[in-house]
C-alpha positions as CSV (number, residue, x, y, z in Angstrom):
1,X,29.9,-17.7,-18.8
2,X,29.9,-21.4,-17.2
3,X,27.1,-22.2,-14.5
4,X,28.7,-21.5,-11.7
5,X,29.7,-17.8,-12.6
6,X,25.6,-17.2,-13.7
7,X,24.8,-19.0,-10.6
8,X,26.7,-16.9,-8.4
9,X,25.2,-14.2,-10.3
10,X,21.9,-15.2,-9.8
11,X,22.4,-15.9,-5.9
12,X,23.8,-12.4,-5.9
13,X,21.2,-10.7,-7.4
14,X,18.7,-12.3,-5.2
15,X,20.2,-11.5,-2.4
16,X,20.0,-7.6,-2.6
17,X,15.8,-8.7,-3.0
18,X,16.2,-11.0,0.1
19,X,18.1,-8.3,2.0
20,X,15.9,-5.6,0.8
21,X,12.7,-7.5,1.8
22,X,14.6,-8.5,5.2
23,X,14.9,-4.8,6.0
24,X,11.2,-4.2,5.1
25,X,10.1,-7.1,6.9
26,X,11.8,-6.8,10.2
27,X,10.7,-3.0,10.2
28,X,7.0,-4.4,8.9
29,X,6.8,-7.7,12.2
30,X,8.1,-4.4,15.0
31,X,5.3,-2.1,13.6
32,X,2.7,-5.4,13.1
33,X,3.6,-6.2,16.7
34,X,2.8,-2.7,18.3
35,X,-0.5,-2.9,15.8
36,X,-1.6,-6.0,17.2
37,X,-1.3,-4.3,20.8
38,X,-3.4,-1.2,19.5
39,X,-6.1,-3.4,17.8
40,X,-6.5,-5.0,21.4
41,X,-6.8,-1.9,23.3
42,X,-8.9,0.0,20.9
43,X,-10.9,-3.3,20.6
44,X,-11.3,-3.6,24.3
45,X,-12.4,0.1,24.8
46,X,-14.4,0.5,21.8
47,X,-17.7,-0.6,20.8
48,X,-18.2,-1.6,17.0
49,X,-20.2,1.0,16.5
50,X,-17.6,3.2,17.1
51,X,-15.2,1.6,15.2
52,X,-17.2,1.4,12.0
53,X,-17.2,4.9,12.4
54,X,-13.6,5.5,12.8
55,X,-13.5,3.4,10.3
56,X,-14.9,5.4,7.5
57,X,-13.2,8.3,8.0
58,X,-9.7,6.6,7.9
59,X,-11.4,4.8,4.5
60,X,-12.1,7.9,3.1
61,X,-8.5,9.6,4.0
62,X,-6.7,6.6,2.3
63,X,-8.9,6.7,-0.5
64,X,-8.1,10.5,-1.5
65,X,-4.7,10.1,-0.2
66,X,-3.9,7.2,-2.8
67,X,-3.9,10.5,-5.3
68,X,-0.6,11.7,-3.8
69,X,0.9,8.8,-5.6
70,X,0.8,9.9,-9.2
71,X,4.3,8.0,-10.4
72,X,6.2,10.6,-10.3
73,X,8.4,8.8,-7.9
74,X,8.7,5.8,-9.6
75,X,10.1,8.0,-12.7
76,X,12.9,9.1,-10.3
77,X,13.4,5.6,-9.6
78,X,13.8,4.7,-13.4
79,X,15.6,7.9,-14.6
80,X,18.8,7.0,-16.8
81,X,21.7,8.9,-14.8
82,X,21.8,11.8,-17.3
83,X,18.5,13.0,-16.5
84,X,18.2,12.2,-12.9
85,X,18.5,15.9,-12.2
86,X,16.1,17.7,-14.6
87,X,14.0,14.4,-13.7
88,X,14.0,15.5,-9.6
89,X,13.8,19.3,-10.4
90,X,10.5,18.7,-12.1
91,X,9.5,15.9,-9.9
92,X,9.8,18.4,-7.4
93,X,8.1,21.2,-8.8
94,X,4.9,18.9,-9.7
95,X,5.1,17.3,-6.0
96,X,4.1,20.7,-4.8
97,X,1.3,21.2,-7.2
98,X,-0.4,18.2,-6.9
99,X,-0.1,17.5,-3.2
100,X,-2.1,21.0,-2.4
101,X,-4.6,19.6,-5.3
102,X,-5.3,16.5,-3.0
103,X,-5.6,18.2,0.4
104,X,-8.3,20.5,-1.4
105,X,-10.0,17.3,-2.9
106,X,-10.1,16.1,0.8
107,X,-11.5,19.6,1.7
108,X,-14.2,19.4,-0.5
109,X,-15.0,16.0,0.5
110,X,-15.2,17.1,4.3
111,X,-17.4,19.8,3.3
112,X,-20.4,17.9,1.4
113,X,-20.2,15.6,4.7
114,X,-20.3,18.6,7.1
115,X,-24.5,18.4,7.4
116,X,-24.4,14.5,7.7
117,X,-21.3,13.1,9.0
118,X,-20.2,16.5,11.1
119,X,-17.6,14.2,13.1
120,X,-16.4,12.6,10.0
121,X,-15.9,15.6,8.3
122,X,-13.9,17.3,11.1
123,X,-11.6,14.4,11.2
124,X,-11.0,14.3,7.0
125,X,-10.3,18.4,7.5
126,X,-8.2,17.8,9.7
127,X,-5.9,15.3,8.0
128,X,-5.8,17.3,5.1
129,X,-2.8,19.2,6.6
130,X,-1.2,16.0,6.1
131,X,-0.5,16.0,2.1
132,X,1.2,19.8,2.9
133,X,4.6,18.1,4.5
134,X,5.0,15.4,1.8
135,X,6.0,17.5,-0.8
136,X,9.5,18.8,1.3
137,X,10.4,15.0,1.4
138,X,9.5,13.1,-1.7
139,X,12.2,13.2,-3.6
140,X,14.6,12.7,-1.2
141,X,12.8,9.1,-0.4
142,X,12.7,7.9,-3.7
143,X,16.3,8.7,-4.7
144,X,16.9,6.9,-1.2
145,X,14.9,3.5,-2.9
146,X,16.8,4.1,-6.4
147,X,19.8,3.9,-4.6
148,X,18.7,0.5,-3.0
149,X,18.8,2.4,0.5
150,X,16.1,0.3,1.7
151,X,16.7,-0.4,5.0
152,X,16.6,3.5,5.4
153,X,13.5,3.6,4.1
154,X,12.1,0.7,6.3
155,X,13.5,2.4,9.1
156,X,11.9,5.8,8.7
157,X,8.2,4.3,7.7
158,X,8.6,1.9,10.9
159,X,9.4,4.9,13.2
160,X,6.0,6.6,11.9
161,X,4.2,4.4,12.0
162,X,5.1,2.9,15.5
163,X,4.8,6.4,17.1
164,X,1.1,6.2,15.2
165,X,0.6,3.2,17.1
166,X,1.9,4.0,20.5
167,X,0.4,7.3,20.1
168,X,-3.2,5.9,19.6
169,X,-3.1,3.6,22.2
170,X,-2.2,6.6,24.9
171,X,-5.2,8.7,23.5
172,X,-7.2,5.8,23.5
173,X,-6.9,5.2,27.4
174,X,-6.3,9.1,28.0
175,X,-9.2,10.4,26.2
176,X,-11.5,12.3,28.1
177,X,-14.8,12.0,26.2
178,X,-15.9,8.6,25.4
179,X,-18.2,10.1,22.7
180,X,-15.8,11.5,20.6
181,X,-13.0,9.0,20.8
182,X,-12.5,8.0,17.1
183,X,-10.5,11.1,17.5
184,X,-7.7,9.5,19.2
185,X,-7.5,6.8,16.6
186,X,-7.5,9.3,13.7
187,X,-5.5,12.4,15.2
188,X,-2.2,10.5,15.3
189,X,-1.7,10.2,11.4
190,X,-0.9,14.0,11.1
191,X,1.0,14.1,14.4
192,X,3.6,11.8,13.6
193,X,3.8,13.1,9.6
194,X,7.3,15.2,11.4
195,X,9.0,12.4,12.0
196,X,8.9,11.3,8.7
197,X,9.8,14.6,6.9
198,X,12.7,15.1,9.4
199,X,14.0,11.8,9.1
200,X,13.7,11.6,5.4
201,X,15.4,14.8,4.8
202,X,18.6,14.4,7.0
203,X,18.6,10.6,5.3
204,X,19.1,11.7,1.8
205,X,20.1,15.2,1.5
206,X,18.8,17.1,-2.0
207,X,18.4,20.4,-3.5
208,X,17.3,21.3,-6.4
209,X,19.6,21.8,-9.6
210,X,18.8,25.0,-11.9
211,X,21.3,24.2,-14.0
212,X,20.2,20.8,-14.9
213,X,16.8,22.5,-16.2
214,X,13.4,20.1,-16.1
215,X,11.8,17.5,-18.1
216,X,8.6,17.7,-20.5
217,X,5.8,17.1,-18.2
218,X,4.3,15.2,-20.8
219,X,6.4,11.8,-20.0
220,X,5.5,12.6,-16.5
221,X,1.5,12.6,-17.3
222,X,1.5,9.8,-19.6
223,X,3.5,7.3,-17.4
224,X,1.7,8.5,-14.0
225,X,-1.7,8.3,-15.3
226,X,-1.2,4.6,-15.5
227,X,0.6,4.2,-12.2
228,X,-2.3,6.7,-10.8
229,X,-5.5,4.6,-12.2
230,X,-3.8,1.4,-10.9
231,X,-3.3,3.1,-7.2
232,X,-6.7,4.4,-7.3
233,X,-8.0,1.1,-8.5
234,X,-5.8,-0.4,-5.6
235,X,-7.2,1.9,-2.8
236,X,-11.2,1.3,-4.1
237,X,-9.9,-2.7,-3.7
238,X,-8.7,-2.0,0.0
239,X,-11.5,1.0,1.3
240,X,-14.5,1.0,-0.5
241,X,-15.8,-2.5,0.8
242,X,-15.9,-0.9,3.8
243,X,-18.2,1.6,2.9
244,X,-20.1,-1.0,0.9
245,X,-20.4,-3.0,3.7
246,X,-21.7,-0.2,5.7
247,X,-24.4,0.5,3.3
248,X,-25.7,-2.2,2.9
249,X,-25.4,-4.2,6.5
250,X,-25.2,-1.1,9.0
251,X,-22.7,0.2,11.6
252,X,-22.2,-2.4,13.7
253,X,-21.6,-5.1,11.0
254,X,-18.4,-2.4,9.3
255,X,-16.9,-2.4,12.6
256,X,-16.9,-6.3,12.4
257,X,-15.8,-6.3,9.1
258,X,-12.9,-3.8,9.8
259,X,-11.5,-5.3,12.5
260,X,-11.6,-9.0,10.7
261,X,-10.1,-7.1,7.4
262,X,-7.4,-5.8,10.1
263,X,-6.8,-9.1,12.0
264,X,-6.8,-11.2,9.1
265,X,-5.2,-8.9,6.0
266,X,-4.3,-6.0,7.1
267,X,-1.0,-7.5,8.6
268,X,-0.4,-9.6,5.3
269,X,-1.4,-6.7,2.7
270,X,1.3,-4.4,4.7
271,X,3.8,-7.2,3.9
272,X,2.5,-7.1,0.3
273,X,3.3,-3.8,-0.2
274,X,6.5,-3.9,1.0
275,X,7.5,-6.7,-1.4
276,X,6.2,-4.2,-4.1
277,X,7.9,-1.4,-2.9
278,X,11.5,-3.4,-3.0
279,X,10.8,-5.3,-6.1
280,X,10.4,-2.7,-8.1
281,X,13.9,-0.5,-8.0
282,X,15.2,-4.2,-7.4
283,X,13.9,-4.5,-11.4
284,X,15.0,-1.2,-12.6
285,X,18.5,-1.7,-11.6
286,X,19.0,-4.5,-14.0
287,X,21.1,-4.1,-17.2
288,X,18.7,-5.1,-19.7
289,X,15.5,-6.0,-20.2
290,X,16.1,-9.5,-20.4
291,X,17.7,-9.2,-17.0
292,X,14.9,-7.6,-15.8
293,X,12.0,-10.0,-17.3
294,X,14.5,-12.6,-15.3
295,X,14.7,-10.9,-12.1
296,X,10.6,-10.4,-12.3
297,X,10.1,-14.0,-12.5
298,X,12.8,-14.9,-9.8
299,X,11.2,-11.9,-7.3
300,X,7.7,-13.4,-8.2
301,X,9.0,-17.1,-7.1
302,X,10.9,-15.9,-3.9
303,X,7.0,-13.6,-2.9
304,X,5.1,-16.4,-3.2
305,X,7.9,-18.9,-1.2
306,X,7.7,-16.3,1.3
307,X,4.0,-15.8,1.8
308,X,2.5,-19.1,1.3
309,X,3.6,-20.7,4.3
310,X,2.5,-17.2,6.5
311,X,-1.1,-17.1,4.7
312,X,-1.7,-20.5,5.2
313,X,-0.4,-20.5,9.0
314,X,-2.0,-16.8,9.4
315,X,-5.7,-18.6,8.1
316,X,-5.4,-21.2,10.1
317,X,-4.3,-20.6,13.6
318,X,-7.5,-17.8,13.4
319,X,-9.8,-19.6,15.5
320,X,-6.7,-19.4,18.3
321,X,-5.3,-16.1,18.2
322,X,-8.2,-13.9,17.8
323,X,-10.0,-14.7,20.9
324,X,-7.4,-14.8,23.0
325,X,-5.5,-11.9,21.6
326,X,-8.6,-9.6,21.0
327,X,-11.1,-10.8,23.2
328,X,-14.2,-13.1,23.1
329,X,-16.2,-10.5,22.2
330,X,-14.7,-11.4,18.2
331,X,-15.1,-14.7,18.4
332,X,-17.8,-14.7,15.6
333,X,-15.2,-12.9,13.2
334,X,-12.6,-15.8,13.2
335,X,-14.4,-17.0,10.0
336,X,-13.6,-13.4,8.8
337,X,-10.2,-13.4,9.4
338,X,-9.7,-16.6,8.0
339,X,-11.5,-15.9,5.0
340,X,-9.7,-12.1,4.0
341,X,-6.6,-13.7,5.1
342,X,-6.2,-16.0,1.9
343,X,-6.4,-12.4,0.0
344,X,-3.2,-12.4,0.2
345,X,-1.8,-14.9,-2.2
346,X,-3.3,-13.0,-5.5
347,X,-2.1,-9.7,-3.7
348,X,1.2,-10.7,-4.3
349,X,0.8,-12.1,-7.9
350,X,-0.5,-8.7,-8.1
351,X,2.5,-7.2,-6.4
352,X,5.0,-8.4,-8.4
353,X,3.0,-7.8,-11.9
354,X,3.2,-4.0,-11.0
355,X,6.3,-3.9,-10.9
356,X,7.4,-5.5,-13.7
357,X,4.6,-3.7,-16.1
358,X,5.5,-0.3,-14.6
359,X,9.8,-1.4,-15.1
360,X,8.7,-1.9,-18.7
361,X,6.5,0.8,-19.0
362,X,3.5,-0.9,-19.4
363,X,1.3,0.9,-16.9
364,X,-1.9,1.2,-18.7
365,X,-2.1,-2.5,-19.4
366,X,-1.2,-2.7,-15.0
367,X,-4.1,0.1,-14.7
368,X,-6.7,-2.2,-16.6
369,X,-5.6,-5.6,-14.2
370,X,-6.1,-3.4,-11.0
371,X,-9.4,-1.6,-12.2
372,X,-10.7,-5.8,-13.4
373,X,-9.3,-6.9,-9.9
374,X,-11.2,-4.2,-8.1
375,X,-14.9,-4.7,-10.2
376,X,-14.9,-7.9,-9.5
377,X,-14.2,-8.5,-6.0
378,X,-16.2,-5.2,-5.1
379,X,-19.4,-6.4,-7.4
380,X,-18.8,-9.6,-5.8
381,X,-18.9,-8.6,-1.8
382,X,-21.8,-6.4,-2.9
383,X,-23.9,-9.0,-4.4
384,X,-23.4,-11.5,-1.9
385,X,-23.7,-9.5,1.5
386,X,-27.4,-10.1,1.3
387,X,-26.3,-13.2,2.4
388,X,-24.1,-12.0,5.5
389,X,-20.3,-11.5,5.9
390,X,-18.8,-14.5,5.3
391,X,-20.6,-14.7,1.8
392,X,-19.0,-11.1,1.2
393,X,-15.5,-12.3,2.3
394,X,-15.7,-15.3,0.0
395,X,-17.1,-13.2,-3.2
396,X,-14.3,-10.7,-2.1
397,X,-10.9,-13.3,-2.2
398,X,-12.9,-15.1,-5.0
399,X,-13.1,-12.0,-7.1
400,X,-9.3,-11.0,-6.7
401,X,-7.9,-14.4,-7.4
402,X,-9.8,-15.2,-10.8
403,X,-8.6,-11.9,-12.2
404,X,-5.3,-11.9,-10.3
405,X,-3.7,-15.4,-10.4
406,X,-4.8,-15.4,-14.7
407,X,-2.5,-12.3,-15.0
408,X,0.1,-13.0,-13.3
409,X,0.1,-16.6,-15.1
410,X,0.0,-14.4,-18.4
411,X,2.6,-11.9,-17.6
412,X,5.2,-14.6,-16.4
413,X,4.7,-16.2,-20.3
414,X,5.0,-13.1,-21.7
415,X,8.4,-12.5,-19.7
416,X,9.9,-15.6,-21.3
417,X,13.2,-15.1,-22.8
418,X,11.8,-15.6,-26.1
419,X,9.3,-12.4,-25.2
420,X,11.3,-10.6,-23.0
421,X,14.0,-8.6,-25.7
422,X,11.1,-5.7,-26.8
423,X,12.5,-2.3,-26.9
424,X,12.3,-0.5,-23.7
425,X,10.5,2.4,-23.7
426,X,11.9,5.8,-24.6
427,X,12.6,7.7,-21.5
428,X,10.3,11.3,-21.8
């Protein structure tokens, strides 16, 4: 093979990453846009203390709901043809277990903060329902993402979560009582759940297979448990420095904090996961594992091209847009923003390590990054809020990148070509 032939190769085979990340991208700016338009009406309409409390019971929900993603998926996703049916019909039949298990988790949850948090607990209860509709549509949207139907996909999770958005901002400025209006910010998450489950399903058409018989579960356990202690790990990272900050610096000072984590990551951490969600069929599609160690390095070099130049204008051009997108009132979070805002550069390092440990099977060396990544930057923010929000930011970022960037560094080595010929692992 002459240069030009592996080039062309090479160009090719970033391409279908470009135009995967392209689709996600374009679907991710049309939903950030309509976000950015919520933020300023909710923001405009309600007080801090309000949003902080809004704010932990969305916390809680995506903490419990980070359960529902137990990599069963992702073993559709890497299935060798053969088995792709008896791996659906048991990905299937374990969706609908363990979904129910999760809404009953978040039942039990509500219910010890019934006497407390009465509001709070009414909102969790109610988006319990919410894990009952995924199950009819799961593995129909990852055979749509091993089939590099990605625009698809962007499409459907844009739809949802734009009519989440334009929803919230109508029950924002309809509701009737003021008192009660973290309601309208909550309620929309398991009205629009529909248009996901209808959209999905007529997408990718599936039924199950008798004939094709089912999988031992136990390749299903011991691959998900890594995938499951790194998404847990993940949502603790993203949710419980909310409730930290809470804790330890009141009300008023979480709804600061969650709007700055909003304004100033929430944006960049949606593109994150986007990148992680396209990067990693993007790596299981390749021949070998040489080609994929090679695609891993090439995904983790076009990530970074992409977001450095976003972070850094994102960080800087703070002090402008916030106040005059949001409203004086926030002035005093533009540090904030800033600050959470350069979170983003170890979250894609991160990003792209996930998906190449969990392409070679490697998940409980991905689940012991995530949980380091996690301890530090939450024992970080909790030492140093004494010292007020900006020291928790900086702890926060600082935590994440010096466990982060040193994995990434180590995981790039270890995908050499001289490293990158081990066995794959043998499919269960």
């Amino acid at each position: 093979m002459n240069w030009r032939t592996a080039w062309a190769r090479q160009t090719a085979d970033a391409g279908i990453l470009l135009r995967g990340l392209a689709a996600y991208g374009s679907a991710e700016l049309l939903v950030r846009v309509t976000r950015i338009l919520t933020v300023i009406v909710i923001a405009r309409r309600i007080s801090p203390e309000m949003m902080g409390a809004a704010a932990l019971s969305l916390s809680l929900f995506e903490l419990v709901r980070v359960l529902a993603n137990a990599g069963i998926g992702q073993r559709i996703i890497s299935a060798p043809a053969a088995a792709l049916s008896a791996t659906c019909n048991t990905a299937h039949r374990l969706f609908w277990i363990w979904c129910p298990i999760v809404a009953g988790l978040q039942l039990v949850l509500a219910a010890a903060l019934a006497t407390g948090q009465p509001a709070t607990a009414a909102m969790l209860a109610l988006l319990s329902l919410v894990y009952l509709t995924m199950p009819a549509g799961l593995v129909q949207v990852f055979l749509l993402m091993r089939e590099g139907r990605l625009t698809t996909t962007a499409r459907i999770g844009a739809a949802q979560t734009l009519a989440d958005h334009l929803l919230t901002m109508v029950l924002v400025l309809a509701w009737p009582d003021p008192t009660s209006l973290a309601f309208a910010i909550v309620l929309p998450k398991l009205l629009t759940t529909p248009i996901w489950l209808v959209a999905t399903r007529r997408a990718r058409p599936w039924q199950r297979d008798p004939a094709a018989g089912e999988l031992p579960i136990k390749g299903f356990v011991r691959f998900g448990a890594g995938v499951l202690a790194t998404e847990v790990a993940g949502a603790a990272r993203a949710q419980v420095d909310k409730l930290i900050v809470g804790a330890l610096l009141g009300v008023k000072a979480l709804g600061i904090w969650y709007f700055a984590f909003n304004a100033g990551l929430g944006i960049t951490t949606s593109f994150v996961g986007a990148f992680g969600t396209v990067l990693f069929p993007w790596l299981c599609r390749a021949a070998d594992r040489e080609g994929q160690a090679a695609r891993y390095r090439r995904g983790l070099g076009i990530g970074l091209a992409l977001f450095l130049p976003v972070t850094l204008a994102q960080v800087l051009l703070s002090p402008i847009y916030v106040p005059l997108l949001f409203g004086a009132q926030w002035t005093d979070a533009v540090p904030l923003v800033a600050l959470l805002g350069l979170a983003a550069l170890p979250m894609v390092a991160a990003a792209a390590t996930t998906a190449w440990l969990r392409t070679t099977g490697a998940t409980g060396v991905d689940a012991a990054i995530s949980a380091a990544a996690t301890t530090a930057s939450l024992m970080g923010l909790a030492l140093a809020a004494r010292h007020g929000l900006e020291a928790a930011a900086i702890a926060y970022v600082a935590g994440l990148a010096l466990v982060l960037v040193p994995a990434g560094i180590v995981m790039m080595a270890r995908s050499s070509p001289r490293n990158s010929g081990a066995d794959k692992e043998v499919y269960a």
